[in-house]
Biopython code that builds the backbone (N, CA, C, O; Angstrom):
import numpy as np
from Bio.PDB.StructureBuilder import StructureBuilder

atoms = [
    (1, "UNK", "N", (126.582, 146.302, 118.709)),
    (1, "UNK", "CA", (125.912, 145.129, 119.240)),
    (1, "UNK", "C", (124.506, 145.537, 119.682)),
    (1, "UNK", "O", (124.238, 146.583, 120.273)),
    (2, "UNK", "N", (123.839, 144.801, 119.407)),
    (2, "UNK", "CA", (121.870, 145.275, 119.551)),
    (2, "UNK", "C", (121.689, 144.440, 121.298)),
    (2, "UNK", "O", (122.051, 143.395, 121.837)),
    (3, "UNK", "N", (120.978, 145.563, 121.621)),
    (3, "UNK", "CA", (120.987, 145.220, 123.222)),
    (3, "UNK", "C", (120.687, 144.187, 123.610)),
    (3, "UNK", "O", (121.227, 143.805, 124.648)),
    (4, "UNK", "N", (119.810, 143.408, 123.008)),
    (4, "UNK", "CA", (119.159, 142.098, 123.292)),
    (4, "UNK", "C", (120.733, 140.786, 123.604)),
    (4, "UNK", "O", (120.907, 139.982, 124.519)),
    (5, "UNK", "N", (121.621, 141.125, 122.337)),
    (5, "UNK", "CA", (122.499, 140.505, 121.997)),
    (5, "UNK", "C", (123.632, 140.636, 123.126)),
    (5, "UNK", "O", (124.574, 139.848, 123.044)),
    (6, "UNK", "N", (123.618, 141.368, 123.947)),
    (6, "UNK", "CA", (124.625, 141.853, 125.552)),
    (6, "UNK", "C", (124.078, 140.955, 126.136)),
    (6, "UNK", "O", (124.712, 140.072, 126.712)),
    (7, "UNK", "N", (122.448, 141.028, 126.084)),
    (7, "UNK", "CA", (121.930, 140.259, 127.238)),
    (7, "UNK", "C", (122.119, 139.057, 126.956)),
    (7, "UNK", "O", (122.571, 138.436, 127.918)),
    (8, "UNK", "N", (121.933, 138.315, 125.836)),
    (8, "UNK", "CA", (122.287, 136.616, 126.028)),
    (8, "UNK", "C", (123.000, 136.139, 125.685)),
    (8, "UNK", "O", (122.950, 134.936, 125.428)),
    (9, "UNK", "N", (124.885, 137.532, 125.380)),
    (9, "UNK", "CA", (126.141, 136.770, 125.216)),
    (9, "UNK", "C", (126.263, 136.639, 127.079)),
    (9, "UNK", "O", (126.856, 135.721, 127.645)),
    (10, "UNK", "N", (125.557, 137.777, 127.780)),
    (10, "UNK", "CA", (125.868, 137.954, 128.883)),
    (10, "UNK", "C", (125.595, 136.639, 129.675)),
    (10, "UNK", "O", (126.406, 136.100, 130.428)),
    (11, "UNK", "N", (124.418, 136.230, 129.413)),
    (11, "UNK", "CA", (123.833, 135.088, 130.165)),
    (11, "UNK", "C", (124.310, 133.961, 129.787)),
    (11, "UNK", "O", (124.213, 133.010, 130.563)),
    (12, "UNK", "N", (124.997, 133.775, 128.389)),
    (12, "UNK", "CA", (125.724, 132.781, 127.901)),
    (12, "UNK", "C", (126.766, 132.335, 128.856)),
    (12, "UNK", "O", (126.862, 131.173, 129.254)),
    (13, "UNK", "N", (127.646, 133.441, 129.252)),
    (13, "UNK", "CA", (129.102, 133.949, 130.096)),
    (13, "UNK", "C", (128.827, 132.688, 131.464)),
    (13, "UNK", "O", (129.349, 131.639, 131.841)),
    (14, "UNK", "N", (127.450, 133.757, 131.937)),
    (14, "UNK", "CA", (127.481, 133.494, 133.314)),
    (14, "UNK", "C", (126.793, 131.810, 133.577)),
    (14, "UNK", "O", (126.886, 131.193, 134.639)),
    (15, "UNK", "N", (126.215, 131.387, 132.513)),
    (15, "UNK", "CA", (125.638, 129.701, 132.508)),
    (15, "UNK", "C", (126.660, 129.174, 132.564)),
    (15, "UNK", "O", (126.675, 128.365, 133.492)),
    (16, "UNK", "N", (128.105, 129.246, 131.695)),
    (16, "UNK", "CA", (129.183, 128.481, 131.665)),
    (16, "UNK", "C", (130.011, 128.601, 133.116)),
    (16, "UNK", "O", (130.628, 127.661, 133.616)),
    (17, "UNK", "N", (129.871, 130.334, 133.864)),
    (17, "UNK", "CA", (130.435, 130.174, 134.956)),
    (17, "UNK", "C", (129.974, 129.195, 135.676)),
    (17, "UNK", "O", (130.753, 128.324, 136.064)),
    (18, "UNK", "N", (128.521, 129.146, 136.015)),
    (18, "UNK", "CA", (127.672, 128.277, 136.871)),
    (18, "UNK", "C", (128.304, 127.032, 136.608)),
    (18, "UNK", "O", (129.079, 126.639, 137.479)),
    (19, "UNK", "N", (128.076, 126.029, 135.177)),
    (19, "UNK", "CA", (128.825, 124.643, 135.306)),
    (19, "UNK", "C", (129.990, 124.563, 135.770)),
    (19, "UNK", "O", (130.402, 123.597, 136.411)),
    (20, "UNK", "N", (130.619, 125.535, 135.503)),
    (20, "UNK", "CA", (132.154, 125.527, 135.518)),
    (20, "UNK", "C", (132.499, 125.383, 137.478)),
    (20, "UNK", "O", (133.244, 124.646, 138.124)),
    (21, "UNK", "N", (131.584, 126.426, 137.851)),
    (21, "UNK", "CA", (131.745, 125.965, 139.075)),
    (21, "UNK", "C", (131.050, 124.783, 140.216)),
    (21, "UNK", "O", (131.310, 124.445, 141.371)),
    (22, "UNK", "N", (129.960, 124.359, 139.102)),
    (22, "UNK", "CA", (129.216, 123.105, 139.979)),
    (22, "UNK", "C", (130.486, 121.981, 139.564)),
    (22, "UNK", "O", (130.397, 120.958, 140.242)),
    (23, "UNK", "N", (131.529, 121.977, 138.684)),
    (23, "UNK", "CA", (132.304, 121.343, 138.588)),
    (23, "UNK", "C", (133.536, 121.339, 139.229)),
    (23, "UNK", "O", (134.399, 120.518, 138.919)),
    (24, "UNK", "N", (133.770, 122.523, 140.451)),
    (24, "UNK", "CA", (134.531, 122.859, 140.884)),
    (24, "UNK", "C", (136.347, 123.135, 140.039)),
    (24, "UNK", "O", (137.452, 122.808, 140.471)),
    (25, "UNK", "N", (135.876, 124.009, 138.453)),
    (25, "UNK", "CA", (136.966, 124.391, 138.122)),
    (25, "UNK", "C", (136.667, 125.902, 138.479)),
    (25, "UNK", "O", (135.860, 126.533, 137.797)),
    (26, "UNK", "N", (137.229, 126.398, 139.402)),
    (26, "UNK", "CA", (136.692, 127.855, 139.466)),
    (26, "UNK", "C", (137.632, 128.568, 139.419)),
    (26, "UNK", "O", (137.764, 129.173, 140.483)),
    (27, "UNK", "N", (138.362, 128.802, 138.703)),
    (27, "UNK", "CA", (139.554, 129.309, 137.534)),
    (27, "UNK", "C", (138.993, 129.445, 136.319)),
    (27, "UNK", "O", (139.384, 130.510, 135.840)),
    (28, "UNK", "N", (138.285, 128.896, 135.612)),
    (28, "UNK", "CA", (137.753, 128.769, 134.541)),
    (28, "UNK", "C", (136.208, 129.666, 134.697)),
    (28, "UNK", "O", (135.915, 130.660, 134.033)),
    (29, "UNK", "N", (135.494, 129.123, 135.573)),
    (29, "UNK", "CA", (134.972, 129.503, 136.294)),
    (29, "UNK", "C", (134.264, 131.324, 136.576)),
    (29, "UNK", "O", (133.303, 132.003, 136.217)),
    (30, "UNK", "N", (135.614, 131.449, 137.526)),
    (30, "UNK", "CA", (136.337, 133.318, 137.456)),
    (30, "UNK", "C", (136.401, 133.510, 136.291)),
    (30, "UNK", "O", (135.281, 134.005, 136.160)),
    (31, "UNK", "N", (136.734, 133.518, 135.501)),
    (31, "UNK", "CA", (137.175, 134.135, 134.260)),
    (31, "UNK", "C", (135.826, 133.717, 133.235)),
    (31, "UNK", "O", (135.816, 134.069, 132.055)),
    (32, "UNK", "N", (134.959, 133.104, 133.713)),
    (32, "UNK", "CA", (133.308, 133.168, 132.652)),
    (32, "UNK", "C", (132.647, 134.474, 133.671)),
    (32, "UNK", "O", (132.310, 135.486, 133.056)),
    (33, "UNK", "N", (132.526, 134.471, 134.641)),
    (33, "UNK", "CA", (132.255, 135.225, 135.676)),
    (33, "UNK", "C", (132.140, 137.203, 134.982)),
    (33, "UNK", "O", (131.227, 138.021, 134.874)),
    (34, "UNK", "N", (133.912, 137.191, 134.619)),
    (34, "UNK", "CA", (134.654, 138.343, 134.255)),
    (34, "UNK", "C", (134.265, 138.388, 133.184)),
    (34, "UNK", "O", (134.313, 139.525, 132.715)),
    (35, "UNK", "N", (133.910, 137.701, 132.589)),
    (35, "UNK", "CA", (133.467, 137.873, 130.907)),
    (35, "UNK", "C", (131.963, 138.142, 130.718)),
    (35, "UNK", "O", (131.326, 138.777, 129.878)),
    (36, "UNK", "N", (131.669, 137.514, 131.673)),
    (36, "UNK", "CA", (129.541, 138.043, 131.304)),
    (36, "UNK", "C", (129.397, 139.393, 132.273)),
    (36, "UNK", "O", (128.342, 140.028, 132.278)),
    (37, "UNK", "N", (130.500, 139.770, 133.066)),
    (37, "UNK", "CA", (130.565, 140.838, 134.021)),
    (37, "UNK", "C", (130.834, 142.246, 132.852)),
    (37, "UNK", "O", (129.972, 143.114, 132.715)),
    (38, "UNK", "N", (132.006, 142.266, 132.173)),
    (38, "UNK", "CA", (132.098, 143.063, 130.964)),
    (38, "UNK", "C", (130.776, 143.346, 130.072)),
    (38, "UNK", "O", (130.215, 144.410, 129.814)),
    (39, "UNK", "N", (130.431, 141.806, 129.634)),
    (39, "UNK", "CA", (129.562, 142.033, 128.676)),
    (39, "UNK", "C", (128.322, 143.112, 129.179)),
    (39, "UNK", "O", (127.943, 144.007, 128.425)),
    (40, "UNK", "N", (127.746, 142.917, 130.529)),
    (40, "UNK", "CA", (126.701, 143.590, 131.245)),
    (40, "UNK", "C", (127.169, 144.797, 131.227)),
    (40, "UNK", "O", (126.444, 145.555, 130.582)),
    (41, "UNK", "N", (127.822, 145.141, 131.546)),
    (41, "UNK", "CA", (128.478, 146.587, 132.058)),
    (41, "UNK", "C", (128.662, 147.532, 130.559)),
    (41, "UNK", "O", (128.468, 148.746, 130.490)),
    (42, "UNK", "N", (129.007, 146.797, 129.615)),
    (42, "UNK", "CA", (129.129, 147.726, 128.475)),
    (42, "UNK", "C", (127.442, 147.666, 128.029)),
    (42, "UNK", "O", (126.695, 148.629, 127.856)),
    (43, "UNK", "N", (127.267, 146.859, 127.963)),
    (43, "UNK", "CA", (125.877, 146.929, 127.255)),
    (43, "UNK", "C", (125.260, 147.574, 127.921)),
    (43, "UNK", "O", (124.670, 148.495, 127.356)),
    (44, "UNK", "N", (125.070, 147.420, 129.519)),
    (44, "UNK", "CA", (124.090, 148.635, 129.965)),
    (44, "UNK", "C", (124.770, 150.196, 129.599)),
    (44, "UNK", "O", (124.035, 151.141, 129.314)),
    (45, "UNK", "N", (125.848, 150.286, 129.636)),
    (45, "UNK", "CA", (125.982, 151.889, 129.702)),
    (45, "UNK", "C", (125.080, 152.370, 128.142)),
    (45, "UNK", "O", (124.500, 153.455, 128.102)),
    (46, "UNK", "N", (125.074, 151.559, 127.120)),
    (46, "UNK", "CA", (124.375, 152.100, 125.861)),
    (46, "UNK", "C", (122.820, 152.017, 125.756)),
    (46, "UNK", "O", (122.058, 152.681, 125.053)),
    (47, "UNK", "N", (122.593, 151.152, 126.528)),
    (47, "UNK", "CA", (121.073, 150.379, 126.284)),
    (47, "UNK", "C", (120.195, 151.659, 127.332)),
    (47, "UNK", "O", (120.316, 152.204, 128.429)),
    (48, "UNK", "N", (119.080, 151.659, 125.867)),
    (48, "UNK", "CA", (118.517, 153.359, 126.081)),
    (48, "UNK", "C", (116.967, 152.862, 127.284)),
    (48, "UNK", "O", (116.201, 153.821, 127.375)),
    (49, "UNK", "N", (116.656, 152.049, 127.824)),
    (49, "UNK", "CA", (115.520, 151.602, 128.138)),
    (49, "UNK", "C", (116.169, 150.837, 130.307)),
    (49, "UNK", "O", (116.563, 149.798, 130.838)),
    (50, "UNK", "N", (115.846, 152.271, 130.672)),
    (50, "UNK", "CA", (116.563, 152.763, 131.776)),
    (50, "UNK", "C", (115.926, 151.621, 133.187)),
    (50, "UNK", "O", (116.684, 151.422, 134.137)),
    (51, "UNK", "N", (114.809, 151.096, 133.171)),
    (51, "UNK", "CA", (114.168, 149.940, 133.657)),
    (51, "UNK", "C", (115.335, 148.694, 133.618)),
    (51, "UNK", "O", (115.967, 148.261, 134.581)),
    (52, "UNK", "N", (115.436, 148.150, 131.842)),
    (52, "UNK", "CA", (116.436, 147.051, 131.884)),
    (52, "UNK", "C", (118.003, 147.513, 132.336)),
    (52, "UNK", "O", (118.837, 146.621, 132.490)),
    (53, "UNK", "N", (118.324, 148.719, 132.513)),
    (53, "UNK", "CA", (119.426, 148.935, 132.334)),
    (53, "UNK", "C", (120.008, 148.459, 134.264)),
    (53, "UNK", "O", (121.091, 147.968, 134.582)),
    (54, "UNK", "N", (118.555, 148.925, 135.424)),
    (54, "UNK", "CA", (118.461, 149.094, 136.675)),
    (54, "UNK", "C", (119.009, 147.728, 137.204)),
    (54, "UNK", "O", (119.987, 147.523, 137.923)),
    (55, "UNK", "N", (117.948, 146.679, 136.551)),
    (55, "UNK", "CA", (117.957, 145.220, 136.385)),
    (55, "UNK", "C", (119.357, 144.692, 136.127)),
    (55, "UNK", "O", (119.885, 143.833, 136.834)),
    (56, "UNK", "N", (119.930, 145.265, 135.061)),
    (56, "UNK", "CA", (121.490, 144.335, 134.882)),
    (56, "UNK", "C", (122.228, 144.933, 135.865)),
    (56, "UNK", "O", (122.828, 144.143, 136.593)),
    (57, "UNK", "N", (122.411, 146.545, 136.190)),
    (57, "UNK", "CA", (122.961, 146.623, 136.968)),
    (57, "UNK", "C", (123.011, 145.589, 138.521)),
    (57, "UNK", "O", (124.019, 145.061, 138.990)),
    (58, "UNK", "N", (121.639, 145.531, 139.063)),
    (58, "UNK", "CA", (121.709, 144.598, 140.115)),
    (58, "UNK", "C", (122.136, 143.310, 140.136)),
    (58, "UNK", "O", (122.674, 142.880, 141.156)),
    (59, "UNK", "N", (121.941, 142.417, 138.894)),
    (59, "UNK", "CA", (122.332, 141.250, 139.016)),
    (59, "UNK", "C", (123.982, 141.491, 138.544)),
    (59, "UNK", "O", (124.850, 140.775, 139.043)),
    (60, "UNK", "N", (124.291, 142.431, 137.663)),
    (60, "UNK", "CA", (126.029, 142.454, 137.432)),
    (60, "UNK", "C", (126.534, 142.441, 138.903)),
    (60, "UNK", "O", (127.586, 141.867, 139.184)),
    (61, "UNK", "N", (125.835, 143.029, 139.776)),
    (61, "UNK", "CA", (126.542, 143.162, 141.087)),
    (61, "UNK", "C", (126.615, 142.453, 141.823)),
    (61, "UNK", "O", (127.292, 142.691, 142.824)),
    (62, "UNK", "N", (125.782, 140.950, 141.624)),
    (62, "UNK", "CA", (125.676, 139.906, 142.254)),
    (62, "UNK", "C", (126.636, 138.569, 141.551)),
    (62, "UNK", "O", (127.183, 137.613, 142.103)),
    (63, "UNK", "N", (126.564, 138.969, 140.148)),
    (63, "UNK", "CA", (127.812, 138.165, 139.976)),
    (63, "UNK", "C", (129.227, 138.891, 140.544)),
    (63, "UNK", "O", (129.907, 138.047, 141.128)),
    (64, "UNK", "N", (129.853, 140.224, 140.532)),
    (64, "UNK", "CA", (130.460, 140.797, 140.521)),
    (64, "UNK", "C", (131.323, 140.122, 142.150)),
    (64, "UNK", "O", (132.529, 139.944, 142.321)),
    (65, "UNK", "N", (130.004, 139.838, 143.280)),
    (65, "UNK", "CA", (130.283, 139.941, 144.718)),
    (65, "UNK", "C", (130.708, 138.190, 144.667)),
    (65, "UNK", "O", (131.354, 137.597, 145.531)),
    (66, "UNK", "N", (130.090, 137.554, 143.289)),
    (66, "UNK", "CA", (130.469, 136.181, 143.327)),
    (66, "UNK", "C", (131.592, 135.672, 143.054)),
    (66, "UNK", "O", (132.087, 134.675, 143.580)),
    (67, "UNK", "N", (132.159, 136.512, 141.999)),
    (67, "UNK", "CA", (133.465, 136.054, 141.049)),
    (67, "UNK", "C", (134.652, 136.847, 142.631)),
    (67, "UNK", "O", (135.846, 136.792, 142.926)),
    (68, "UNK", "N", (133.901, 137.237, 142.986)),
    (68, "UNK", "CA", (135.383, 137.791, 144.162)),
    (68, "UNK", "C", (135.059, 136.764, 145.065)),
    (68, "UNK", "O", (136.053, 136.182, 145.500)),
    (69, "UNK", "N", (134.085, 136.403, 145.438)),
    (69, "UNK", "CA", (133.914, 134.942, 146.772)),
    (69, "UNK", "C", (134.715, 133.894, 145.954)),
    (69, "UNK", "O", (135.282, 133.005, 146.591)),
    (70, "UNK", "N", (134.812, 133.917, 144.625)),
    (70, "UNK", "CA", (135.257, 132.518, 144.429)),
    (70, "UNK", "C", (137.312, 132.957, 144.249)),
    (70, "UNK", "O", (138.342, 132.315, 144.454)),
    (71, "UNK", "N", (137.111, 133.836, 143.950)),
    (71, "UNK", "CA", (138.468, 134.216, 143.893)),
    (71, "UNK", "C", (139.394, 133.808, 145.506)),
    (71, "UNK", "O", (140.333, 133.071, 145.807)),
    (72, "UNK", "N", (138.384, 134.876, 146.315)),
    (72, "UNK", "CA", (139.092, 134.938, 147.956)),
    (72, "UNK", "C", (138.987, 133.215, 148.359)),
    (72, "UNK", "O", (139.908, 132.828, 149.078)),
    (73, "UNK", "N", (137.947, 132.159, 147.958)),
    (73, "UNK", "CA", (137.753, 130.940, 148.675)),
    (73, "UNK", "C", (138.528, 130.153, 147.872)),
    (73, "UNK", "O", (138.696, 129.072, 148.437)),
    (74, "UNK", "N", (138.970, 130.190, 147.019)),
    (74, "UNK", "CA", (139.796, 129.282, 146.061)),
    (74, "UNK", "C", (140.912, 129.458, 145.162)),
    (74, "UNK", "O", (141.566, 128.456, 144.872)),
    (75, "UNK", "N", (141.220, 130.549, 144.689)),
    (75, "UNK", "CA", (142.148, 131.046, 143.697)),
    (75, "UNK", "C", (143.332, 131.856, 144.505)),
    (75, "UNK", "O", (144.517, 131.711, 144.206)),
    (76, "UNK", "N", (142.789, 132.910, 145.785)),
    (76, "UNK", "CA", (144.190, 133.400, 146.151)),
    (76, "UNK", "C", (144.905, 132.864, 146.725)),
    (76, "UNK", "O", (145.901, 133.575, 146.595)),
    (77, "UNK", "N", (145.292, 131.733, 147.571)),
    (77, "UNK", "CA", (146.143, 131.216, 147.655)),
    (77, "UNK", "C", (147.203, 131.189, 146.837)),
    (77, "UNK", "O", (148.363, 131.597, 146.905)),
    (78, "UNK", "N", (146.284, 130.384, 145.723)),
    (78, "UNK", "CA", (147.114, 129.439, 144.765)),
    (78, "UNK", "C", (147.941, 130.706, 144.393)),
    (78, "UNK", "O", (149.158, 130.587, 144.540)),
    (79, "UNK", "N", (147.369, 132.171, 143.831)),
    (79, "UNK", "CA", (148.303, 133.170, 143.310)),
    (79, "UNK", "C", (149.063, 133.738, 144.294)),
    (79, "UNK", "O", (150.025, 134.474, 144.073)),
    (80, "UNK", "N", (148.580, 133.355, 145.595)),
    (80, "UNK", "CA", (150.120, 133.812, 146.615)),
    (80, "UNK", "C", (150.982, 133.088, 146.388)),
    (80, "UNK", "O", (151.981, 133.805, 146.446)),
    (81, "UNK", "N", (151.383, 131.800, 146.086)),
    (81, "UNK", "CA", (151.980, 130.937, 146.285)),
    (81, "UNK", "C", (153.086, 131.323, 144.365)),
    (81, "UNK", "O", (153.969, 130.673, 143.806)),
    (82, "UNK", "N", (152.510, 132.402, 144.064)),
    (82, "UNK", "CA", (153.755, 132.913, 142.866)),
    (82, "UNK", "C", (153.368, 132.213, 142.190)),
    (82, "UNK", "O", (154.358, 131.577, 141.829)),
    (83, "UNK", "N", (151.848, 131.522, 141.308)),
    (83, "UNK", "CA", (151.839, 131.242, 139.943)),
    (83, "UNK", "C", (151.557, 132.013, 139.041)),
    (83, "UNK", "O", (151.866, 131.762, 137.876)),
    (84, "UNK", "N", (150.674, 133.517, 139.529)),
    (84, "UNK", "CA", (150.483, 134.600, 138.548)),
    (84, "UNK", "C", (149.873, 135.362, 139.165)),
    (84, "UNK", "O", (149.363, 135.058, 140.244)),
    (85, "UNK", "N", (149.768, 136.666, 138.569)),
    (85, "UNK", "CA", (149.278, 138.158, 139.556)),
    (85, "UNK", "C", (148.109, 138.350, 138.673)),
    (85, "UNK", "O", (147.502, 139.421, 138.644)),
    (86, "UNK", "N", (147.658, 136.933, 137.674)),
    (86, "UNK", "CA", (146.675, 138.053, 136.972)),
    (86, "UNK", "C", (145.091, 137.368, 138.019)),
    (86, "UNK", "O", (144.182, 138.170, 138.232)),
    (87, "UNK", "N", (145.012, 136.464, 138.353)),
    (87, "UNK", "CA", (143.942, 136.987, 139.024)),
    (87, "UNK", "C", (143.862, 137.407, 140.311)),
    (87, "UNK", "O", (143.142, 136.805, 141.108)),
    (88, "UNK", "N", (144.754, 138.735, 140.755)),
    (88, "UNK", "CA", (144.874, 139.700, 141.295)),
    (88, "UNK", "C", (144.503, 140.742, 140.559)),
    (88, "UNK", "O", (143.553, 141.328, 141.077)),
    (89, "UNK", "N", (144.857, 141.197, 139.588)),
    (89, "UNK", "CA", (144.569, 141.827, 138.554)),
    (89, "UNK", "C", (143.093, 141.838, 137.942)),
    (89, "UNK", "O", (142.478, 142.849, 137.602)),
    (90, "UNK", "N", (142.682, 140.624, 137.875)),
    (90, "UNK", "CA", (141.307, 140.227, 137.328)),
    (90, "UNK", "C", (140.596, 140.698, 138.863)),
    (90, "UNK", "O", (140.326, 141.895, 138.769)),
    (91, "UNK", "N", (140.328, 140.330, 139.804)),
    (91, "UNK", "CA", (139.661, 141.256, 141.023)),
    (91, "UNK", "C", (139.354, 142.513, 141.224)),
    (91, "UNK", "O", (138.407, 143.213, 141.583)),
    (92, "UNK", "N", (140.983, 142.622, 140.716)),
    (92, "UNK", "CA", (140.980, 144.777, 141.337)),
    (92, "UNK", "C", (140.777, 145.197, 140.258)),
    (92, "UNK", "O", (141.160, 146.352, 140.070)),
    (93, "UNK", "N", (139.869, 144.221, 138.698)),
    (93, "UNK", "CA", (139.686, 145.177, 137.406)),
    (93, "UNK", "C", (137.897, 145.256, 138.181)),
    (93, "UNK", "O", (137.205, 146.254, 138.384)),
    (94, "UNK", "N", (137.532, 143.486, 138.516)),
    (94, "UNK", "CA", (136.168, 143.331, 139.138)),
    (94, "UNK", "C", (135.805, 144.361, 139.980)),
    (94, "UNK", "O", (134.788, 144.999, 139.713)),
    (95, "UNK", "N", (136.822, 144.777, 141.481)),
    (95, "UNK", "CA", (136.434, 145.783, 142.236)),
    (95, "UNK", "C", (135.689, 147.756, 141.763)),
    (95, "UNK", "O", (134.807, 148.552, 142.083)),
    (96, "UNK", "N", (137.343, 147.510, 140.446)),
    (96, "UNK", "CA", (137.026, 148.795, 139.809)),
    (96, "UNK", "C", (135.532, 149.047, 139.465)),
    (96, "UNK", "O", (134.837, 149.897, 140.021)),
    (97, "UNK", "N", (135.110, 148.178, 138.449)),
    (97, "UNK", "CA", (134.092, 147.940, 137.926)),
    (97, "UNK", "C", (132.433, 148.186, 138.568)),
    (97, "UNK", "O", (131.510, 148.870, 138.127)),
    (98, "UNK", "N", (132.538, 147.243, 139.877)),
    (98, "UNK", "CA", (131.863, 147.966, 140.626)),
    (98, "UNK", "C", (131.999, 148.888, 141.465)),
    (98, "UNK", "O", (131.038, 148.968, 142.230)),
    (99, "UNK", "N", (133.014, 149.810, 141.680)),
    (99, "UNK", "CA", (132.610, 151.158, 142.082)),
    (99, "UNK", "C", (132.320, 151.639, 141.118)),
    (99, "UNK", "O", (131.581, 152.523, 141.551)),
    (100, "UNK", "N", (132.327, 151.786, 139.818)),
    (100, "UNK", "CA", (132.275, 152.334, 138.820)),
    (100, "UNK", "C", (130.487, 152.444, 139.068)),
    (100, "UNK", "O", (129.812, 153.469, 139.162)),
    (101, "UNK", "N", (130.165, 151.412, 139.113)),
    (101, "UNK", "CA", (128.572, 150.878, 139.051)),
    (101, "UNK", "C", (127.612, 151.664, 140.432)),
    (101, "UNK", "O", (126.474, 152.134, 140.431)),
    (102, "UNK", "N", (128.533, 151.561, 141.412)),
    (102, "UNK", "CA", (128.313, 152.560, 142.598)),
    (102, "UNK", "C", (128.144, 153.939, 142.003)),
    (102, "UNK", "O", (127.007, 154.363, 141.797)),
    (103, "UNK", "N", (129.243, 154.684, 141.706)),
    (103, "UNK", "CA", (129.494, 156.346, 141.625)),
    (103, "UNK", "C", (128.332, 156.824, 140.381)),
    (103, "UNK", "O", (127.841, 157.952, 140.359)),
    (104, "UNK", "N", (127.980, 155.665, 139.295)),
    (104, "UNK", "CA", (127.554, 156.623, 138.029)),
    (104, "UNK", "C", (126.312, 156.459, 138.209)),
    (104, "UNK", "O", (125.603, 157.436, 137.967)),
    (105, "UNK", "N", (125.348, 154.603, 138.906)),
    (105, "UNK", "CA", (124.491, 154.256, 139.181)),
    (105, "UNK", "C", (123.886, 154.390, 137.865)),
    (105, "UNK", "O", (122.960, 155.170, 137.644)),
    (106, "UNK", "N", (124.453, 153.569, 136.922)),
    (106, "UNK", "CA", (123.843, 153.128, 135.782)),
    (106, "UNK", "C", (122.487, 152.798, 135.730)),
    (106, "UNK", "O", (121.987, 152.405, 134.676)),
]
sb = StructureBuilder()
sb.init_structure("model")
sb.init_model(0)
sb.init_chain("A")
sb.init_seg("    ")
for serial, (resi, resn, name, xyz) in enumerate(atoms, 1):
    if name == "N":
        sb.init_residue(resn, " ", resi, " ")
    sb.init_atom(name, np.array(xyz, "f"), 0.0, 1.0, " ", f" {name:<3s}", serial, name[0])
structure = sb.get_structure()
């Protein structure tokens, strides 16, 4: 994938999170969140131009701190309440992710 192409599947991800949550489906939402969160994170580790790479890192980390606000304000309940562990799962892949982003400082 050509770096340019990370960056505006990435931004693709995170526009749909945005409607998704001015619409208050934020289930749908989380999971555009987690998907432009991946896309950033792989693409920076390859992308040779260490300036853009600084840049995604910071904003991955700002969606990263978002998709968990929307998780903790709206979604865990509902998965306490025994409908599914995966977005528990989807968090503690989010949490991983950014320590990951902490320790290597992409």
């Amino acid at each position: 994938m050509a770096k340019k192409d990370y960056l505006l599947d990435a931004a693709q991800q995170i526009h749909m999170a945005l409607d998704r949550e001015v619409n208050e489906d934020y289930e749908t939402a989380f999971s555009y969140y987690k998907n432009g969160v991946d896309l950033l994170l792989n693409g920076a580790q390859v992308d040779p131009n260490k300036e853009r790479r600084e840049v995604v890192i910071r904003k991955t980390t700002q969606h990263l701190k978002r998709a968990e606000e929307i998780f903790i304000s709206y979604l865990q309940d509902n998965m306490s309440k025994g409908s599914t562990h995966l977005g528990v799962l989807a968090v503690e892949s989010l949490r991983s992710k950014e320590t990951f982003i902490v320790k290597v400082g992409i």
